[in-house]
N, C-alpha and C positions, 0 to 999 in steps of 0.2 A: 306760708308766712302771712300774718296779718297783723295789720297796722292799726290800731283805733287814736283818730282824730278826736276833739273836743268840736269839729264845726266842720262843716260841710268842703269834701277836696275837689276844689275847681280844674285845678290844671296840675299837671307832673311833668317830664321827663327825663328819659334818659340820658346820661350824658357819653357822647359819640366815642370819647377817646380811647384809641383800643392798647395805648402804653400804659394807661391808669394802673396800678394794681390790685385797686378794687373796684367794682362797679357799682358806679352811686345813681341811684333817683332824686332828683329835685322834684320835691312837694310844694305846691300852692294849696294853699288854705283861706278858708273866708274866715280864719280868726284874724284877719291881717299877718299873717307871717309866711315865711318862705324857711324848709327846713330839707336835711337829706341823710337818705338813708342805705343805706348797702344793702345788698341783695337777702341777707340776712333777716333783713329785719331792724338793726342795729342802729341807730337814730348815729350821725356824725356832727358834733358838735351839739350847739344846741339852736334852738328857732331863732331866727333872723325877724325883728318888726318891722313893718313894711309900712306901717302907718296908711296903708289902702287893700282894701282884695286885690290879689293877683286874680287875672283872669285868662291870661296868656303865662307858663314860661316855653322856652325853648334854649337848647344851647347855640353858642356861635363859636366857630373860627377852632372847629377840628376841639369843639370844650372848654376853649381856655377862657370864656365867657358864657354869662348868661343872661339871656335877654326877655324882661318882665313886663305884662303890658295889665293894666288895669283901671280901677275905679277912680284913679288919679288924673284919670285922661293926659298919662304918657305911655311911652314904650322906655324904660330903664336899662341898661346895663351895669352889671353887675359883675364882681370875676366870681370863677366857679365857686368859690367858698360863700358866696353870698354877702360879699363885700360890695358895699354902693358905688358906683365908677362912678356916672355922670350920666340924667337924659338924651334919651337920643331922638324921640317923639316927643312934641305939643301938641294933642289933640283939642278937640271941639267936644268930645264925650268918650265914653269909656272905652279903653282899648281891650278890645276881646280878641284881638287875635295877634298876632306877632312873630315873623320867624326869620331868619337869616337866612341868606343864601349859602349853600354848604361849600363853594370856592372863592367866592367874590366877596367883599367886603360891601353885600348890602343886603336894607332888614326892610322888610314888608312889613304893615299893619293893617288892622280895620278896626275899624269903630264901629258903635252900635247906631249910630246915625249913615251909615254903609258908605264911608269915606274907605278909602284904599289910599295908601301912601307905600311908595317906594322909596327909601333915602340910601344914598349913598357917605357912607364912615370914614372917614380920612384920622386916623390916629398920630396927631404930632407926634415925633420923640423931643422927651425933654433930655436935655444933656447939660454939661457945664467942662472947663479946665482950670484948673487951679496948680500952677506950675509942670509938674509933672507923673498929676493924677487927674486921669478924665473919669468925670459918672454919665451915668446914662440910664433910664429908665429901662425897666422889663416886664412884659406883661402888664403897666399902667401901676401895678401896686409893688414892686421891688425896684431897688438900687442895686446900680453894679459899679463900684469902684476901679479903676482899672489901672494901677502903676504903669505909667509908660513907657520906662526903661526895663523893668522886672519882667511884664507882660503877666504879676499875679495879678487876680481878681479877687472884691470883696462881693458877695451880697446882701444886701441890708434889705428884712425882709418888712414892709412898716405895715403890711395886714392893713393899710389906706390907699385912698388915691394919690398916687402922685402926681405933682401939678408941676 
């Protein structure tokens, strides 16, 4: 299987999860964009704009993240589909390197000025109740509605961050 880019591929990979039912590669490209592809060959979705070169990705937290570091001079998180979460690095110069701890919720970087940064992630949950229905975020980008007497569930899926 071969892939042809339009610009030069900085950084890929794979993503960890071994319940996936497919196995995808996350591409970084110096066209500015971030795309993925199944083992096939098969582009999923379409390109993601980055508005900077990726020059790190990596996955975090067992896949259900992805974490991008580049010419923006940050480290980004993203969820696996390549939805924008929220910065997670402020760099001094470009982040070339980036990666997660594969148990712990923390993400390394370096920079091209040879700064190393360890940061430590704390992910609020957002929640709310409204008589006798509580929500509560999942995964940063879904809703989960919860009747409190019933004990059904809704998911509202917003393909955003939720705040």
């Amino acid at each position: 299987v071969s892939i042809k880019r339009n610009a030069p591929v900085w950084t890929l990979a794979f993503n960890p999860c071994k319940t996936e039912a497919v196995h995808v590669v996350a591409v970084g490209c110096w066209d500015q964009t971030l795309s993925f592809y199944q083992l096939s060959g098969i582009q999923l979705g379409k390109d993601r704009k980055l508005n900077y070169d990726p020059c790190s990705v990596s996955y975090f937290d067992d896949g259900k993240y992805l974490i991008v570091g580049g010419s923006n001079r940050k480290v980004t998180l993203y969820s696996k589909d390549g939805i924008h979460l929220c910065p997670l690095v402020d760099a001094d110069d470009w982040c070339w390197a980036s990666k997660g701890h594969p148990t712990l919720p923390f993400v390394a970087s370096g920079t091209n000025n040879g700064t190393i940064s360890v940061n430590h992630l704390r992910f609020a949950p957002t929640n709310g109740l409204y008589h006798d229905r509580f929500a509560f975020t999942e995964g940063m980008t879904d809703v989960v509605v919860q009747h409190l007497v019933s004990e059904q569930k809704v998911r509202i899926k917003s393909r955003d961050y939720v705040k």
